[in-house]
PAZA-773301 format. One record per residue (C-alpha): residue in one letter; x, y, z; residue number from 1. Coordinates in nm, 4 decimals, padded with zeros to 6 digits. Example, Ala and Ser with C-alpha at 12.3 -4.5 7.8 and 13.67 -1.06 7.14 Angstrom:
<atoms>
  residuo      east     north        up  num
        A   01.2300  -00.4500   00.7800    1
        S   01.3670  -00.1060   00.7140    2
</atoms>
This chain:
<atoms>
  residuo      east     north        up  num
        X   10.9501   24.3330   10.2598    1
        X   11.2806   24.3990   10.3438    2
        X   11.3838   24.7278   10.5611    3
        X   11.6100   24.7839   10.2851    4
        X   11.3425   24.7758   10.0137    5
        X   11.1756   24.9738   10.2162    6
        X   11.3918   25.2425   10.2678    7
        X   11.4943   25.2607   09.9133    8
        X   11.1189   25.3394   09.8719    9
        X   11.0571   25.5971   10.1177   10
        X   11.3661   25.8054   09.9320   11
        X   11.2450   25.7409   09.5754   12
        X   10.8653   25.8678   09.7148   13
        X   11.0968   26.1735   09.9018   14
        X   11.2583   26.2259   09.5743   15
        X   10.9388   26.2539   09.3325   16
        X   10.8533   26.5211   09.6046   17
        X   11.1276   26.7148   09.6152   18
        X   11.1926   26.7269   09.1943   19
        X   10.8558   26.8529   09.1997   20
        X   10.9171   27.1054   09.4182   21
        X   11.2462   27.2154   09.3029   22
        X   11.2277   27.1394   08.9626   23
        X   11.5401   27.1743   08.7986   24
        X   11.5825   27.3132   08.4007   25
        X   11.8763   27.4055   08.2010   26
        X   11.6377   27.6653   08.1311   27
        X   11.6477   27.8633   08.4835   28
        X   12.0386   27.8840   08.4896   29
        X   12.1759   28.0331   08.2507   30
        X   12.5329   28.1722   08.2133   31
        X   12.7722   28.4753   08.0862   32
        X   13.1158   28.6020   08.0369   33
        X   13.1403   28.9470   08.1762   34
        X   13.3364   29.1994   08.0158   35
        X   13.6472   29.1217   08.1800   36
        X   13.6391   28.7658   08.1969   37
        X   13.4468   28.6502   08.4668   38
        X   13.1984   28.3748   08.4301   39
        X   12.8831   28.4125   08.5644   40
        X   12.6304   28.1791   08.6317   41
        X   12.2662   28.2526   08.7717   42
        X   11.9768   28.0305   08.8861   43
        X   11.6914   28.2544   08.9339   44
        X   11.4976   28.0178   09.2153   45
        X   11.2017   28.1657   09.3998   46
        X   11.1396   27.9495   09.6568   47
        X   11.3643   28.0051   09.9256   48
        X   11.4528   28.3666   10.0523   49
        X   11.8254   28.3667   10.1045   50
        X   12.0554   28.4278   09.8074   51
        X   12.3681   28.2365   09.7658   52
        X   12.6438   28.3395   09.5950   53
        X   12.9919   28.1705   09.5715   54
        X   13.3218   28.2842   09.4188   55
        X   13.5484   27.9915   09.2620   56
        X   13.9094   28.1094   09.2288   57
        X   14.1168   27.8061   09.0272   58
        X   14.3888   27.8622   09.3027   59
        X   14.3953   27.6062   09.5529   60
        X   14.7042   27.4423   09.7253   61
        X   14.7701   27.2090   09.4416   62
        X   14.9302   27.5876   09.3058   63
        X   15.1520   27.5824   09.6177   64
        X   15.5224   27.5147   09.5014   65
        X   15.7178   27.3006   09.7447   66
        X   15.8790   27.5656   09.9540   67
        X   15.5477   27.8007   10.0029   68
        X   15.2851   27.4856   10.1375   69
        X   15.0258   27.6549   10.2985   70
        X   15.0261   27.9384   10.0921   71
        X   14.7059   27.9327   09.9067   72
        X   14.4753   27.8806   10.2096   73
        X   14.6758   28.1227   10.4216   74
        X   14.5631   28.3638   10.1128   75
        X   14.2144   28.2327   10.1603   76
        X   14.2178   28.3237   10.5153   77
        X   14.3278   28.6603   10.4710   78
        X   14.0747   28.7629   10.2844   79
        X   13.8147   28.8598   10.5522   80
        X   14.0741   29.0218   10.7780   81
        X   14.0598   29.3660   10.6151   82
        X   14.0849   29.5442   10.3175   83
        X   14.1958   29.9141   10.1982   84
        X   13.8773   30.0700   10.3876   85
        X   13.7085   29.8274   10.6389   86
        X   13.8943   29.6426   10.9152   87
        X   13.8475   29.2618   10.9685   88
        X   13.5504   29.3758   11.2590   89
        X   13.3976   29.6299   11.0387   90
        X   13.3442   29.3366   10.7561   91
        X   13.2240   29.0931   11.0104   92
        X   12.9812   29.3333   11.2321   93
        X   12.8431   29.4533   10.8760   94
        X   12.7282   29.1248   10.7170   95
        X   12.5912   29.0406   11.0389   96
        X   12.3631   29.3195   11.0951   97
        X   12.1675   29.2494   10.8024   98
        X   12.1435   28.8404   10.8764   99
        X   12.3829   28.7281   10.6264  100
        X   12.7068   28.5024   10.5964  101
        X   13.0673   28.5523   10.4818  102
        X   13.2762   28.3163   10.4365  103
        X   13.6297   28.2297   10.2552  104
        X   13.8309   27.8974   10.2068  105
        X   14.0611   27.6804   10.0746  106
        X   14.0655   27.3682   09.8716  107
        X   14.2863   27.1672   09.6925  108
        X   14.1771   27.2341   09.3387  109
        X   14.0248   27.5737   09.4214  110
        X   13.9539   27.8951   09.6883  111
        X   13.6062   27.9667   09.7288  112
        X   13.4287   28.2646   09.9036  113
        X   13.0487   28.2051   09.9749  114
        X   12.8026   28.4717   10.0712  115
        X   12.4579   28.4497   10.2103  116
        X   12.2178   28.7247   10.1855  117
        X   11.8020   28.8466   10.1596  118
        X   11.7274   28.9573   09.8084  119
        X   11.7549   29.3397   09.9625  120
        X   12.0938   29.2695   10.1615  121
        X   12.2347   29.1822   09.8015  122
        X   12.3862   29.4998   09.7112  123
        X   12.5682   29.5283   10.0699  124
        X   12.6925   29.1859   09.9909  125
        X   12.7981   29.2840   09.6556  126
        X   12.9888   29.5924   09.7787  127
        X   13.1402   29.3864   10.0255  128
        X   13.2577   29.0545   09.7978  129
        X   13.3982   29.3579   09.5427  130
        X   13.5961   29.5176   09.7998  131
        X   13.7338   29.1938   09.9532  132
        X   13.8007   29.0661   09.5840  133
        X   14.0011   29.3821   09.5033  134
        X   14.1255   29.5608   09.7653  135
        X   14.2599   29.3120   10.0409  136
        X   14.5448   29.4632   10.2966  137
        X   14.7331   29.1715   10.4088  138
        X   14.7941   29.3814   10.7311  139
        X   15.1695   29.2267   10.8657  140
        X   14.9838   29.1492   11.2414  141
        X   14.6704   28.9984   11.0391  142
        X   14.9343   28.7421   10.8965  143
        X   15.1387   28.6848   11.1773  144
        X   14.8014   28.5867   11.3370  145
        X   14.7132   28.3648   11.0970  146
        X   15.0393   28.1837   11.0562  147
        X   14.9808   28.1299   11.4403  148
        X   14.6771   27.9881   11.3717  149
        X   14.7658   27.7633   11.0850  150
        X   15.0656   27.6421   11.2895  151
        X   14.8771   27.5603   11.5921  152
        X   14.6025   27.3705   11.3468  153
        X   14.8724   27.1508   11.1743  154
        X   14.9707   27.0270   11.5378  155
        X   14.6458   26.9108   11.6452  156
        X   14.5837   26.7116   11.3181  157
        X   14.9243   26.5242   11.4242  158
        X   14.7342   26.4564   11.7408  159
        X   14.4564   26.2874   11.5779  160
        X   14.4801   25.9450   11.4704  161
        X   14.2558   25.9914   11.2318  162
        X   14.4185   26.2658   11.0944  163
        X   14.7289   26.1069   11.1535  164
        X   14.6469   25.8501   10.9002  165
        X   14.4970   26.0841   10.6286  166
        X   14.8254   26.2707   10.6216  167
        X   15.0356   25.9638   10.6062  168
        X   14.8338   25.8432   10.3011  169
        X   14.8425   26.1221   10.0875  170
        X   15.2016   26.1663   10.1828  171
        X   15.3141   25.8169   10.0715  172
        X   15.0619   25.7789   09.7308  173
        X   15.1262   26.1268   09.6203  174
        X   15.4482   26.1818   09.6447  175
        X   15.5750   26.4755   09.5080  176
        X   15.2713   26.5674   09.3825  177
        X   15.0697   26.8663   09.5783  178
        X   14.8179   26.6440   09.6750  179
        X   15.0353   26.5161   09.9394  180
        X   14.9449   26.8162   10.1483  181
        X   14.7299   26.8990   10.3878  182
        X   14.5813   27.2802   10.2879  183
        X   14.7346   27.4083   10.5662  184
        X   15.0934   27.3645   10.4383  185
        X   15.3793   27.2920   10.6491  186
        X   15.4718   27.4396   10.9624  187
        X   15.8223   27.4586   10.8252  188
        X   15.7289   27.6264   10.5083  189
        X   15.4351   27.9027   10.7074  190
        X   15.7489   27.9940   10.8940  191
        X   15.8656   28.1227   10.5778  192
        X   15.5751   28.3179   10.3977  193
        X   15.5965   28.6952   10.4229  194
        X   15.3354   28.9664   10.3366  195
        X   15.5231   29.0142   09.9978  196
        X   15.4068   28.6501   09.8882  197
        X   15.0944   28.6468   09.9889  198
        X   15.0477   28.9593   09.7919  199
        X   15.2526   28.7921   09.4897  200
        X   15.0274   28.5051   09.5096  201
        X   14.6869   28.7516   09.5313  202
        X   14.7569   28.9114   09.2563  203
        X   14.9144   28.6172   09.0442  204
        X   14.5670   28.4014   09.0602  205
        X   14.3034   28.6359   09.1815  206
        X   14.2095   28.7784   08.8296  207
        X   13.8527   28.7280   08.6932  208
        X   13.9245   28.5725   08.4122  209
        X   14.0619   28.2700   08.6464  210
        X   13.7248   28.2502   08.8667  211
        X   13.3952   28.1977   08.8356  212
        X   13.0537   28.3084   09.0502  213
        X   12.7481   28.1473   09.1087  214
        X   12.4399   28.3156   09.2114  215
        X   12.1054   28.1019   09.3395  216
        X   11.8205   28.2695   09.4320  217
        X   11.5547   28.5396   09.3860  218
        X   11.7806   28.7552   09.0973  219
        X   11.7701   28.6908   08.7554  220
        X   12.0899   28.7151   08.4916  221
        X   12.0418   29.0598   08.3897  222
        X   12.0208   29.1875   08.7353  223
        X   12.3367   28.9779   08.8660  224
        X   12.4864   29.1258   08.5924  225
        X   12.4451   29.4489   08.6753  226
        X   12.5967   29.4358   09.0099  227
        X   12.9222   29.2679   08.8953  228
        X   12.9773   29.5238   08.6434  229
        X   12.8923   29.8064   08.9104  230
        X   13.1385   29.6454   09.1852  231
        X   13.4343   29.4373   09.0048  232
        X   13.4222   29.5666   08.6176  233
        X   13.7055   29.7613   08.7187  234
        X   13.8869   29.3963   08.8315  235
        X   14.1386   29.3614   08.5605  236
        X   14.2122   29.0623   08.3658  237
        X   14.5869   28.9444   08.3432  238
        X   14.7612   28.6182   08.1524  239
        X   14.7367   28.3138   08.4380  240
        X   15.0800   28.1362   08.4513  241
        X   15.0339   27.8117   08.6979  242
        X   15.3448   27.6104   08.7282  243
        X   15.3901   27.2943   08.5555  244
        X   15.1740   26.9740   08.7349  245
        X   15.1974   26.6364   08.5817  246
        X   14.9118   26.3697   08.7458  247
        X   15.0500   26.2104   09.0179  248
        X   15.1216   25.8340   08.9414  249
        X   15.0189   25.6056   09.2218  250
        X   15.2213   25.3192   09.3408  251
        X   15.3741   25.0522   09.1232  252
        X   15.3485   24.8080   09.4322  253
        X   15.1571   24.6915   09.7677  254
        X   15.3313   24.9035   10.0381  255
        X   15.2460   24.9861   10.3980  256
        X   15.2929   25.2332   10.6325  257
        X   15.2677   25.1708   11.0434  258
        X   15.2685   25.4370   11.2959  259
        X   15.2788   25.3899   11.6942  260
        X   15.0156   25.5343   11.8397  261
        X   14.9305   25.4396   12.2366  262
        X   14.5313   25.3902   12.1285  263
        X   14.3177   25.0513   12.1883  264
        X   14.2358   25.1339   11.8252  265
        X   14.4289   25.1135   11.4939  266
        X   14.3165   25.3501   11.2486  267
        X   14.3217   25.1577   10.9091  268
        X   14.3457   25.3178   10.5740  269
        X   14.3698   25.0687   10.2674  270
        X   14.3873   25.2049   09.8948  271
        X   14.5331   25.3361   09.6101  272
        X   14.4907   25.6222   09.3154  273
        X   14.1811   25.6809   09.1920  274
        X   14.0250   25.8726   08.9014  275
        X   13.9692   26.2669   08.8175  276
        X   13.6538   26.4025   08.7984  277
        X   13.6548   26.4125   08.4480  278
        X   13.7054   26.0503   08.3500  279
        X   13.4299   25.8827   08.2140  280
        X   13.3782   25.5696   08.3776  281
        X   13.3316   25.8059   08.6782  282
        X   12.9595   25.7131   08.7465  283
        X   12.9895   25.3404   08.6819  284
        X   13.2740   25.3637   08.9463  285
        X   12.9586   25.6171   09.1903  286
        X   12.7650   25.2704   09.1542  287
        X   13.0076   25.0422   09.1915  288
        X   13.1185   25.2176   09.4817  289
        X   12.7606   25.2439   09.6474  290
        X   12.7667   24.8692   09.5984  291
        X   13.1182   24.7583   09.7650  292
        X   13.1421   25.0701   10.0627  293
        X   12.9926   25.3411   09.9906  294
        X   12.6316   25.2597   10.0439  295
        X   12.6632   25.2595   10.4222  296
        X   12.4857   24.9897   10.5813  297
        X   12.3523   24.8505   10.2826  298
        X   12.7559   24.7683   10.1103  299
        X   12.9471   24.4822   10.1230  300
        X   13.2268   24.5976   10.3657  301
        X   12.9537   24.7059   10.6212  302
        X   12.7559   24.3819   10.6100  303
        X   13.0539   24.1180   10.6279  304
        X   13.3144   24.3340   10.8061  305
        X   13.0954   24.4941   11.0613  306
        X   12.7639   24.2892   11.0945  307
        X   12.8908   23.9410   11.0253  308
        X   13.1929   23.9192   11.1904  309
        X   13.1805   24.2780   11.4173  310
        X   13.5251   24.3763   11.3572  311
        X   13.4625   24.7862   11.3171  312
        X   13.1213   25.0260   11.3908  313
        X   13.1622   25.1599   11.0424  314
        X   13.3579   25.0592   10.7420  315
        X   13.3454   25.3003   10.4140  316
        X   13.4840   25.3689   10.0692  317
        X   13.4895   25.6316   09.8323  318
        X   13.6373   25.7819   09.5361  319
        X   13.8084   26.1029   09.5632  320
        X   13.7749   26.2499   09.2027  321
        X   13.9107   26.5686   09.1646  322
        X   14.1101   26.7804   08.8965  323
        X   14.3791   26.5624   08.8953  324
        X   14.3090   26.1697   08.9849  325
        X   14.2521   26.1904   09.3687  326
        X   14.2525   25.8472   09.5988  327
        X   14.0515   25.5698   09.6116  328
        X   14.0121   25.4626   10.0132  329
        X   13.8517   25.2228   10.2389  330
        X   13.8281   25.3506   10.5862  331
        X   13.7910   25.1566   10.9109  332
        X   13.8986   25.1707   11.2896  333
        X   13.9141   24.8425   11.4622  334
        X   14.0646   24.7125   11.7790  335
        X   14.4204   24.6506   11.7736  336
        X   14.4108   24.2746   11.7855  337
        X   14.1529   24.2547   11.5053  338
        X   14.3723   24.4548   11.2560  339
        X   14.5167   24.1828   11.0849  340
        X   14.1773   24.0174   11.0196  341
        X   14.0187   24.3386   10.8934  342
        X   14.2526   24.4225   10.6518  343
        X   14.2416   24.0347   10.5194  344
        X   13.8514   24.0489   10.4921  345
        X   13.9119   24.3978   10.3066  346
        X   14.1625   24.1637   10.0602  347
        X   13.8967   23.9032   10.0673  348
        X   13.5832   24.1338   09.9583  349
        X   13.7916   24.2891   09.6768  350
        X   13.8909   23.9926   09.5485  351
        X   13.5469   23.8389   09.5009  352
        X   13.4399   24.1885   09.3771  353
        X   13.6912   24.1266   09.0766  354
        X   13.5842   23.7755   08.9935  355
        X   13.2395   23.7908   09.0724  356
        X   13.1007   24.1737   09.0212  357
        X   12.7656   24.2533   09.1316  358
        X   12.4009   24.1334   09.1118  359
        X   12.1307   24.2244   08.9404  360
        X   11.9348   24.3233   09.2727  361
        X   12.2497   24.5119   09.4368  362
        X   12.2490   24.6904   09.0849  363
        X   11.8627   24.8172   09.1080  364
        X   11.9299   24.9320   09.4755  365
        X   12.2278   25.1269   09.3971  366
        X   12.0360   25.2957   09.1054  367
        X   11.7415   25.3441   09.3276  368
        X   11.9443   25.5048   09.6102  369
        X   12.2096   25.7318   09.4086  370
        X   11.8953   25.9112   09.1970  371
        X   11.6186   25.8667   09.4582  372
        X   11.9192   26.0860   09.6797  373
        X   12.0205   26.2936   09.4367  374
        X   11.7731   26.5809   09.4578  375
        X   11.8907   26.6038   09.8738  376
        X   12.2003   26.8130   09.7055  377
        X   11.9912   27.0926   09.6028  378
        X   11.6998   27.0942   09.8070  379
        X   11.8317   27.4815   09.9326  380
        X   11.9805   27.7254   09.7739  381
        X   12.3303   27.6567   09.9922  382
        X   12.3630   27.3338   09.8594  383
        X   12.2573   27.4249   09.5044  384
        X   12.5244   27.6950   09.4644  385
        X   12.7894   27.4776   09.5713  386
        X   12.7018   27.2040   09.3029  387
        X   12.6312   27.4482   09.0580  388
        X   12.9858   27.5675   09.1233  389
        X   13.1646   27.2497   09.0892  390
        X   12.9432   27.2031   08.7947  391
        X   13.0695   27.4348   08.5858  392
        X   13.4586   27.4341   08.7541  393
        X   13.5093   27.0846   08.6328  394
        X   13.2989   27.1358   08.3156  395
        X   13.0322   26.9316   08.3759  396
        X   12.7564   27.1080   08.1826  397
        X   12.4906   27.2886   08.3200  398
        X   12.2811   27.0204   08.2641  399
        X   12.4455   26.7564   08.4705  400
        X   12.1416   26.7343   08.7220  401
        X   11.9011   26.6818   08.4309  402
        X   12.1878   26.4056   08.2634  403
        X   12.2747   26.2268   08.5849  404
        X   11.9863   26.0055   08.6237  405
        X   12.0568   25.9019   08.3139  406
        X   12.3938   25.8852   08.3627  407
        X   12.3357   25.6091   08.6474  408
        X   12.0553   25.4244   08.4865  409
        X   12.2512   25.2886   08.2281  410
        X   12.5519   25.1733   08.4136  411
        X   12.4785   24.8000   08.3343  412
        X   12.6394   24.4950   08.5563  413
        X   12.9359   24.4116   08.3028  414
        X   13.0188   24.7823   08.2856  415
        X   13.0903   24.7680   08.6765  416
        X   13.3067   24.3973   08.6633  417
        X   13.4950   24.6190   08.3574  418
        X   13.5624   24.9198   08.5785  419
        X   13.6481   24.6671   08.9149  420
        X   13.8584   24.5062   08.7013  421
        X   14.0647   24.8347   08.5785  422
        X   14.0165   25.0794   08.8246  423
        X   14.0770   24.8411   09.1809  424
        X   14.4249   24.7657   09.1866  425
        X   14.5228   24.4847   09.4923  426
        X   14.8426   24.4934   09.3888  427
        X   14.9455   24.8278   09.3937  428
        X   14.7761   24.9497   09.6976  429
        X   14.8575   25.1517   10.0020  430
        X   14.7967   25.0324   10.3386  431
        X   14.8317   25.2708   10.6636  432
        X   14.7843   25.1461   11.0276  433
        X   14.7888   25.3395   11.2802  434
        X   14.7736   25.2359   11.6505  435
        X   14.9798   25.0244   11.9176  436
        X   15.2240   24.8438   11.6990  437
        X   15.2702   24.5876   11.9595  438
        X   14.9099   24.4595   11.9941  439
        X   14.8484   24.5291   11.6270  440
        X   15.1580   24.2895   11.4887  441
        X   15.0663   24.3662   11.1800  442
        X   15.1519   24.0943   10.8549  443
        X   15.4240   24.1374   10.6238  444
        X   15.2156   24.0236   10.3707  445
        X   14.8168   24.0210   10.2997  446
</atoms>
């Protein structure tokens, strides 16, 4: 027996286990509108002592027009720093003395906040979340601060190779899109924002009927309810006007991108655009992805790029489905010298992807793996909130963990050589290197 087999069998005996134990039914969450628009939905789950709640505002930076980047998550980050009657401290040293978590963020589709409290702490969160939600100050040093901050963030991921690379892909396959931004913005455009848009933008997006909360934990519907309409009933509803976004369009041929970088090794980023959450062939691309990179050890690109011919540590893919189509990317680092090779083995495996798709045994593993694993995202409460959340942002159904095994058992092998064939594109991809130019001498052509 294989330690592959085996391994596959360990996780589908951990999974049986953990279903058990956190059984999941339609039935246990259930969902409301409130009064003013909000959208509630509750998973009353007894096992675990911590609530978790988490606030999904559709305003992320994809909202940011071109001359405010950064203006969404500076928003985001804001939040905590104070509001009409409680100081950025006073917030902070309050949700701590009871145990409990605060946080806010940024994304590119959405801002989330995410609390963390005991079942008794709840109300104190709940005061807390409505003030923050409805009063926020903005103070003019708080933002100054922040801009600081953002700034000084922004110039260490242009340190970063890594980084480096990320920002020089979405850059050059999304265009004009807002997807070709980091969160952060620009430190050109931060220099710009004032107090005045922040507050604009605040009370442009943050309306309840344009969020959503989810609630996991030891509280049921009604009383969830009943705190919302005590702390942010009086949260007014107002018409949501986002400005115009067509899906960004990809590349209508191969081109490549090389930045000099004094490093032994080249940062390699080979891809193109991808799909949005929504599509439908989404989860026989999840398998097919397991199958060429995304399955770790167990892929294609890790066992001929890595263990055959030991040109990288690690070699991944992955499908970044969001909103709008996001990117599809393999990701390696490699020494300088061996960049040329990698990216031609990269070439090589795609190509025999598209004529030959997959076998009937990498098909059963992938299955295995992707369900066997799939109870791991809501084994707590923390991690159950957060799919819940997406759930129900991207309309999923709040059935969807019920409906995904399913969903992946019936991805057959001709499916996945269909969605190779129409979602990899070889000839319109996007290929960053970044490293020492000179040792690299990277190809014209691949």
């Amino acid at each position: 027996m294989t330690q592959k087999i085996l391994g596959i069998i360990l996780l589908l005996a951990l999974s049986q286990i953990l279903w058990a134990h956190f059984a999941f039914s339609a039935e246990i969450v259930r969902k409301t509108t409130l009064s003013n628009g909000l959208t509630l939905v509750v998973a009353e789950r007894n096992q675990l002592p911590t609530i978790h709640l988490q606030v999904l505002v559709r305003a992320g930076s994809s909202v940011d027009t071109a001359d405010q980047l950064g203006l969404a998550n500076l928003t985001a980050e804001l939040l905590l720093q104070g509001t009409a009657t409680r100081d950025a401290t006073q917030i902070s040293r309050r949700i701590e003395s009871v145990g409990g978590s605060l946080t806010s963020a940024a994304d590119l589709d959405f801002t989330s906040l995410h609390l963390a409290v005991l079942k008794k702490d709840l109300p104190l969160g709940m005061e807390l979340l409505a003030d923050i939600l409805q009063n926020p100050q903005f103070a003019e040093p708080e933002v100054a601060r922040k801009i600081v901050e953002m700034k000084a963030r922004l110039k260490r991921m242009e340190e970063e190779p890594r980084q480096i690379a990320q920002l020089a892909f979405a850059k050059g396959l999304f265009r004009d899109h807002p997807y070709a931004h980091p969160v952060e913005g620009s430190v050109a455009t931060l220099d710009k924002l004032t107090r005045v848009d922040i507050q604009r933008f605040f009370q442009s997006y943050y309306r309840p009927n344009n969020a959503l909360i989810t609630i996991v934990g030891q509280v049921t519907l009604e009383e969830a309810t009943g705190f919302l309409e005590k702390g942010l009933g009086g949260w007014q509803a107002s018409p949501i006007q986002k400005p115009p976004l067509a899906p960004p369009q990809g590349l209508a041929r191969p081109e490549v991108v090389k930045i000099d970088r004094s490093s032994s090794q080249a940062n390699i980023l080979w891809g193109h655009l991808g799909v949005n959450r929504g599509n439908p062939d989404y989860y026989t691309l999840l398998v097919m992805n397991y199958i060429l990179g995304g399955g770790g050890f167990v892929s294609r690109l890790m066992d001929q790029i890595r263990d055959n011919l030991g040109l990288t540590y690690g070699i991944y893919s992955h499908f970044e489905a969001r909103e709008f189509p996001g990117a599809f990317q393999i990701v390696l680092e490699t020494k300088n010298q061996n960049t040329n090779q990698a990216v031609a083995e990269i070439r090589k495996e795609i190509k025999e992807f598209l004529e030959k798709g997959v076998t009937a045994t990498e098909l059963a593993e992938a299955k295995a793996y992707l369900t066997g694993s799939f109870p791991l995202r809501m084994d707590t409460n923390a991690k159950m909130v957060k799919l819940l959340s997406a759930i129900e942002f991207y309309g999923l159904g709040l059935d969807y963990p019920e409906k995904y095994p399913q969903l992946i058992n019936q991805v057959t092998e001709e499916e996945i050589l269909r969605a190779a064939r129409q979602y990899l594109q070889p000839e319109k991809f996007l290929l960053v290197v970044v490293g020492d130019q000179k040792e690299i001498q990277l190809k014209d052509s691949f």
